[in-house]
C-alpha positions as CSV (number, residue, x, y, z in Angstrom):
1,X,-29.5,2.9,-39.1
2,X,-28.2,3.4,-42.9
3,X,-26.4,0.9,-45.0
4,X,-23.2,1.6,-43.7
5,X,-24.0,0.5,-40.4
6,X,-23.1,-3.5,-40.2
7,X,-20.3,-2.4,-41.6
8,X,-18.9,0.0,-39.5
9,X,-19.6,-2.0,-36.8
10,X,-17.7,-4.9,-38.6
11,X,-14.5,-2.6,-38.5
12,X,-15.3,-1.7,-35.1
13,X,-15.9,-5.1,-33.6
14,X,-12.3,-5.7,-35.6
15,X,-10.4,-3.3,-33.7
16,X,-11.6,-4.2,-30.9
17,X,-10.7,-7.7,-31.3
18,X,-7.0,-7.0,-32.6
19,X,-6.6,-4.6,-29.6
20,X,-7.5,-7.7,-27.4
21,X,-5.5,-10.0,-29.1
22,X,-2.2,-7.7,-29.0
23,X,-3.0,-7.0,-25.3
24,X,-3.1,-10.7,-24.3
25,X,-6.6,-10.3,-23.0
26,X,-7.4,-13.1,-24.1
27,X,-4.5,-15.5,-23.7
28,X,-2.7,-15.0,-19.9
29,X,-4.9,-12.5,-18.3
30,X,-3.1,-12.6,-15.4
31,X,0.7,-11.8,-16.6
32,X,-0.7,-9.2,-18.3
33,X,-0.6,-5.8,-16.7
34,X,-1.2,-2.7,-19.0
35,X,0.2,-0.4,-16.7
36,X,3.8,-1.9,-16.9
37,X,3.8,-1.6,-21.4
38,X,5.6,1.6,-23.0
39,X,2.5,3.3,-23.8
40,X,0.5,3.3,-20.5
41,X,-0.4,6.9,-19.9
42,X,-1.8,7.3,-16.4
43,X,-2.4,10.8,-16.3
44,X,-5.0,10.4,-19.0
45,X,-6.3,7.1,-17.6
46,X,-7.0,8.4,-14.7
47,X,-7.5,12.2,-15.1
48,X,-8.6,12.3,-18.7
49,X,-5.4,14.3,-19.6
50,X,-4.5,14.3,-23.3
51,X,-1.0,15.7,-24.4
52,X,-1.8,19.2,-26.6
53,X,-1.2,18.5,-30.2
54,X,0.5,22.0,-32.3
55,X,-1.0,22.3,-35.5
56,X,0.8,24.8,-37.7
57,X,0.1,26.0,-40.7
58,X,2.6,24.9,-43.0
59,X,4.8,26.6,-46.3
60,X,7.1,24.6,-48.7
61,X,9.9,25.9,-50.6
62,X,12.5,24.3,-52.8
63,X,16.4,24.1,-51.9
64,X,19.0,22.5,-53.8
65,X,22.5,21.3,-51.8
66,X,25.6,19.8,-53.0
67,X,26.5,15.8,-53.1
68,X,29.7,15.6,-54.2
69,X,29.3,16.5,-58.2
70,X,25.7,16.2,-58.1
71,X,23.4,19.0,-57.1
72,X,20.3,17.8,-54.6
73,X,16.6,18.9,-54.6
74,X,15.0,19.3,-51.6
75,X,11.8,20.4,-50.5
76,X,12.1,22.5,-47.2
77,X,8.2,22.4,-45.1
78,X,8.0,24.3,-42.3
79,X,5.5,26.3,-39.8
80,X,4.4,29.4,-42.0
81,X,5.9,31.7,-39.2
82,X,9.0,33.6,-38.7
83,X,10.2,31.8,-34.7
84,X,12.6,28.8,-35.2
85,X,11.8,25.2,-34.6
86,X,14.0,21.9,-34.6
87,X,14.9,20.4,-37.8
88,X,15.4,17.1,-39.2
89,X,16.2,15.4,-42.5
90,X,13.5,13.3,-43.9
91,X,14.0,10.8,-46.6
92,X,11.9,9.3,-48.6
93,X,11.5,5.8,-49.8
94,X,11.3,3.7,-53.3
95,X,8.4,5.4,-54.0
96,X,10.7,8.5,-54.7
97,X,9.4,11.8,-53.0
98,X,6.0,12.1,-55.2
99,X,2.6,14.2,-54.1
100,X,1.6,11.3,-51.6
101,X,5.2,11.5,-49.8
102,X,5.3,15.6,-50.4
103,X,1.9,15.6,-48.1
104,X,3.8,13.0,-45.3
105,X,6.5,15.8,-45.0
106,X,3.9,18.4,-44.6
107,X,2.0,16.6,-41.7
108,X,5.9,16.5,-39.9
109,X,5.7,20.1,-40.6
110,X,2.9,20.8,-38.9
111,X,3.8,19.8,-35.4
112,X,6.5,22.6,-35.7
113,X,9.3,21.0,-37.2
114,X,11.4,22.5,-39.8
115,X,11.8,19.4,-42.7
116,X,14.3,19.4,-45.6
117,X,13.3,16.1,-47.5
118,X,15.8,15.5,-50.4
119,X,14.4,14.4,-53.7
120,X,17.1,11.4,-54.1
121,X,16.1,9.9,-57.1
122,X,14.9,12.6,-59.0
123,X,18.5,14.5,-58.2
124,X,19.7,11.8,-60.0
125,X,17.4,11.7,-62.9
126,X,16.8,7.9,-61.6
127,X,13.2,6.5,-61.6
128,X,11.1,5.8,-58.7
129,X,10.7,2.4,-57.1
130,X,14.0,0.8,-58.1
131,X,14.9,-2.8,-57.4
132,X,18.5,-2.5,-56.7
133,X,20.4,-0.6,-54.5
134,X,22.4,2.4,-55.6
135,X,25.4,2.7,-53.1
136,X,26.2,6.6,-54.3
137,X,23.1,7.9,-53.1
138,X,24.1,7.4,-49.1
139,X,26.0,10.5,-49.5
140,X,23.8,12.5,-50.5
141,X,21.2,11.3,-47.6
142,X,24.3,12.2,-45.6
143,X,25.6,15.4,-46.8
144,X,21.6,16.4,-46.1
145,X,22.6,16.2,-42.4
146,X,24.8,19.7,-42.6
147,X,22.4,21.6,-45.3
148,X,19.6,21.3,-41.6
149,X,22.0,22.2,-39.3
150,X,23.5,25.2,-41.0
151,X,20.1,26.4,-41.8
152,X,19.4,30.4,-39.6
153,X,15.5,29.6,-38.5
154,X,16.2,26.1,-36.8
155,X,16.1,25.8,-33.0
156,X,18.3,22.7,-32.8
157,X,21.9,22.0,-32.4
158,X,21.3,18.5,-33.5
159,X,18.9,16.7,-36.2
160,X,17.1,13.7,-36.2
161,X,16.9,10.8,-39.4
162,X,13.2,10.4,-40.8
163,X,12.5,8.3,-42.5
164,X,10.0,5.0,-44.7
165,X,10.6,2.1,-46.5
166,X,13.8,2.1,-48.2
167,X,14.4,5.5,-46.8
168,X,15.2,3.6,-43.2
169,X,18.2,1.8,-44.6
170,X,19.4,5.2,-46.4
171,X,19.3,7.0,-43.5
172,X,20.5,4.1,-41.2
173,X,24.0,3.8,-43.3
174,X,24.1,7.8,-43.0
175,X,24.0,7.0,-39.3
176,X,26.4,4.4,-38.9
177,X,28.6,4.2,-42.1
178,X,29.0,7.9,-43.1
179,X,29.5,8.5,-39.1
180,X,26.3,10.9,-39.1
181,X,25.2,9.9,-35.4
182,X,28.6,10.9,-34.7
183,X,28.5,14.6,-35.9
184,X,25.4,15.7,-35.3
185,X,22.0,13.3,-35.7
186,X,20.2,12.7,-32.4
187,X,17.7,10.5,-33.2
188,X,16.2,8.0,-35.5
189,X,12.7,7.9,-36.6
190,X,11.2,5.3,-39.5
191,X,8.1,4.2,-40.4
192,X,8.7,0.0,-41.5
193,X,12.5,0.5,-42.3
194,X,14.2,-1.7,-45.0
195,X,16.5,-3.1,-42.2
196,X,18.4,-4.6,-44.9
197,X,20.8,-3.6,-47.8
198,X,18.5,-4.3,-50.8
199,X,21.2,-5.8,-52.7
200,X,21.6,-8.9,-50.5
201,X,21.0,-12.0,-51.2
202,X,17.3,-13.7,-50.8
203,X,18.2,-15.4,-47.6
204,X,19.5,-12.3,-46.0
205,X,16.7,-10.4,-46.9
206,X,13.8,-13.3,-45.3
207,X,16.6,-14.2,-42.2
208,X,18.6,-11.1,-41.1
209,X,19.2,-7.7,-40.8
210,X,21.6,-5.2,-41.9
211,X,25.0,-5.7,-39.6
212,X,24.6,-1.2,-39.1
213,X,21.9,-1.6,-37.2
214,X,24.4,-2.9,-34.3
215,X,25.7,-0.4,-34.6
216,X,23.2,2.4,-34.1
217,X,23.8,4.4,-31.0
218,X,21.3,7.3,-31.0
219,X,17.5,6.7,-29.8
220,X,15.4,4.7,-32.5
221,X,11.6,5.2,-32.8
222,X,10.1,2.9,-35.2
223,X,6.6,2.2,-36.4
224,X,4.8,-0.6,-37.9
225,X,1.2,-2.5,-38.6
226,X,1.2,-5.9,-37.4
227,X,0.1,-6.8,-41.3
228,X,3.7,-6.0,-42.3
229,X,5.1,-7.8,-45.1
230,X,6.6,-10.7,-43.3
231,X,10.5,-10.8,-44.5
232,X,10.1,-7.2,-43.5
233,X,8.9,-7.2,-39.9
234,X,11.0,-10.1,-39.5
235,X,14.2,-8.3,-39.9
236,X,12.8,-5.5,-37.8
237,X,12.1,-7.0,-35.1
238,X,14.8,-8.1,-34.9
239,X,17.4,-5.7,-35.4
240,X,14.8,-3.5,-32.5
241,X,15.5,-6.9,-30.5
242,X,19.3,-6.9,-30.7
243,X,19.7,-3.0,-30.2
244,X,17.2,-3.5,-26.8
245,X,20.1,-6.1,-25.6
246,X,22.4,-3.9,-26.4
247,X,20.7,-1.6,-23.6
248,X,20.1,1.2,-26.8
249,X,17.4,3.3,-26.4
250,X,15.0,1.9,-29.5
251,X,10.8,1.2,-29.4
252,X,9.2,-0.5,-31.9
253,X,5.1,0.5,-32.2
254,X,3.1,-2.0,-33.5
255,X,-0.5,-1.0,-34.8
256,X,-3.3,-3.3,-34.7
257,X,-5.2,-3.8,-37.9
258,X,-2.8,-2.4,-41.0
259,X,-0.1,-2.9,-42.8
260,X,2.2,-1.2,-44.7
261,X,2.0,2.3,-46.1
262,X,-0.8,3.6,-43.5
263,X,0.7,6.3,-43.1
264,X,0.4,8.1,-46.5
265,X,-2.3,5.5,-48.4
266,X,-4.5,7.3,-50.7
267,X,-8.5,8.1,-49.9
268,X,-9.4,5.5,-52.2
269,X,-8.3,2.8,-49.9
270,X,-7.8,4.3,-46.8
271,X,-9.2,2.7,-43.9
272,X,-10.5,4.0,-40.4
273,X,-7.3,2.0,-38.6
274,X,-4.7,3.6,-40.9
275,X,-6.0,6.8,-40.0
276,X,-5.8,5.6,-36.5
277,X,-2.3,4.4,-36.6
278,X,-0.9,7.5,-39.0
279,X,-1.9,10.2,-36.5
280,X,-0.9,8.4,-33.5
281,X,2.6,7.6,-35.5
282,X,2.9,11.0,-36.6
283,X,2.6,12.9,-32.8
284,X,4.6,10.2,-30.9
285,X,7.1,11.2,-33.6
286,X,7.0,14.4,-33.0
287,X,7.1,14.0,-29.4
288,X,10.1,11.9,-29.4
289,X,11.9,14.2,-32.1
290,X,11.2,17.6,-29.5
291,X,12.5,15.3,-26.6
292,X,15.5,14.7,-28.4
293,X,16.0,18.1,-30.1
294,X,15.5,20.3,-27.2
């Protein structure tokens, strides 16, 4: 046994205990039956099965489109082959679309998805994590919604929204208010989504949600860590709550143990769980964007 040892099995011992909690082990026992959550997988349960994961090599190139006056960066990732694979439009948060966000898209890119991530603020010569909200820049997460579709080596007649952070409320306006879901997005995927306009006042920002989120019709996948920021996860839960009343087809995943950013945290403070919780975020993502894009 080596130094590391106590704690490793601290972190463990953690897990463990925030897997019970979230399960209910250890509060009502008997209303709780795994079998009947979203996630229950019987075939491996009970046959060991586990889902094949593609892992593709991946090559980047740069693209620029057109946004009205301005002209839009993108980077394009894709499988470093010649066959054709659905596409999507992944936008970044306020972080801007810097080497930590560049390596996110690449990781889509590897389950066999072609990815055209526009580089919003540096289009604009804006700099990265802004306070306010800059209304303009919803058409340009929009217009990105043709540039995938006309593109010759995707396989999909329809795209999905991708999405973190501030990213989720740029591509949910392109959704509802720029009509995208109408004209060719099929789904919506974000990791902890701004659910609300950025601009709005405090209360809104602690108490409610963005009104568009009513209004989104297409399939929503979204992902967070139970540590999220609480004015955050408030408003997502809660928009995930009304579109489930609505009868809409939306999940919300919930990992045990981190909070936000797991998904592209540096080595310096990653932890086991956020390793955990990225990969399993990134192929149920996947999953759910081939499901929807076939």
């Amino acid at each position: 046994m080596n130094r590391n040892t106590p704690k490793l099995l601290t972190g463990v011992t953690m897990v463990l205990v925030l897997l019970a909690s979230a399960a209910g082990w250890a509060h009502e026992p008997a209303k709780y039956n795994a079998r009947e959550q979203w996630w229950w997988d019987a075939s491996w349960w009970e046959q060991g099965a586990l889902e094949p994961v593609a892992n593709h090599k991946v090559r980047t190139e740069w693209i620029n489109y057109k946004s009205g006056d301005n002209e839009i960066r993108a980077m394009v990732a894709r499988p470093a082959d010649t066959r054709k694979y659905p596409g999507i439009l992944f936008v970044h948060g306020r972080r801007g679309l810097d080497d930590l966000i560049q390596a996110k898209v690449r990781r889509l890119a590897a389950r066999g998805l072609v990815v055209v991530a526009p580089d919003i603020y540096g289009s604009r010569f804006m700099d990265p994590l802004p306070y306010e909200h800059d209304y303009t820049i919803e058409d340009d997460v929009a217009n990105g919604v043709p540039v995938v579709l006309k593109r010759k080596d995707i396989s999909s007649r329809k795209t999905c929204l991708v999405s973190h952070t501030r990213g989720g409320y740029y591509t949910l306006k392109a959704a509802v208010t720029k009509k995208a879901q109408e004209k060719g997005v099929a789904c919506y995927v974000s990791w902890y989504p701004h659910m609300q306009d950025p601009n709005a006042p405090e209360p809104s920002q602690v108490y409610g949600y963005a009104p568009e989120a009513d209004e989104l019709k297409v399939p929503a996948l979204i992902f967070i860590g139970e540590d999220e920021q609480y004015q955050r996860r408030r408003a997502i839960e809660s928009a995930t709550k009304s579109l489930k009343e609505k009868n809409r087809d939306a999940t919300l995943v919930i990992y045990p143990g981190v909070g936000r950013g797991f998904d592209f945290r540096p080595d310096n403070v990653r932890t086991f769980a956020d390793d955990l919780a990225s990969k399993d975020a990134n192929q149920r993502a996947a999953a759910f964007i081939y499901k929807h894009l076939r």
